[in-house]
N, C-alpha and C positions, 0 to 999 in steps of 0.2 A: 189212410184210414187206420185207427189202430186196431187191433186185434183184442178182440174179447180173452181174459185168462180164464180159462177153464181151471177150475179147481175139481182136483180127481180123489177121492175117499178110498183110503186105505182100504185092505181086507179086511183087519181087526175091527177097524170102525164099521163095514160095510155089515159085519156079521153081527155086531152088538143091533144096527138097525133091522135089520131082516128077526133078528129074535123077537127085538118088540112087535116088530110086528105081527108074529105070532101072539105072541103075549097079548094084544091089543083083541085078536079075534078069537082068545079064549075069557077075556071078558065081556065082550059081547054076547059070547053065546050063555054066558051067566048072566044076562039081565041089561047090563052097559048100552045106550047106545055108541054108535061110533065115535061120535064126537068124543063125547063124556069118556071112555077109554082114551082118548088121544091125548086129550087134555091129561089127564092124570097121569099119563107116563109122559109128559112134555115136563108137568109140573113136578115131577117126581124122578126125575130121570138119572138122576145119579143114585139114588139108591136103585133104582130098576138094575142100573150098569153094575153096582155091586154085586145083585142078584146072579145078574149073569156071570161075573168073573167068579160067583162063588160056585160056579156049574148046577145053579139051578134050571131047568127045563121050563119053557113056558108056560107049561102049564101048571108048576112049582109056584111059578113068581105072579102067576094071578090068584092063585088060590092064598096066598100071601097075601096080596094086596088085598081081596076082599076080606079075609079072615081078619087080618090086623089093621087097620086104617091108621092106627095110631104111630103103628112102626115105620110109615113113609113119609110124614110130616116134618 
């Protein structure tokens, strides 16, 4: 039988996700449901990840999102 490969996520990668996910439940608490936040940093995810490498703080990078809609498009 063969053996399933486990694919294991870097730290850098592991910490970009853990951010959003922050980011995800400071937009919820601004109105988003969960979905609707997930979806938007799925759909938006490389500028989200810009966000982050530009050390913006979660809750930097939702007030962004909501402030500018145009700028993550």
């Amino acid at each position: 039988m063969a053996k399933k490969k486990t694919e294991e996520i870097d730290a850098e990668t592991m910490a970009v996700i853990e951010w959003c996910i922050e980011v995800e439940g400071h937009l919820v608490a601004a109105g988003a449901t969960q979905a609707q936040a997930q979806d938007h940093i799925e759909e938006h995810v490389e500028w989200f990840t810009d966000l982050f490498y530009d050390g913006l703080t979660p809750e930097q990078a939702a007030k962004e999102a909501l402030n500018d809609p145009e700028e993550n498009t």
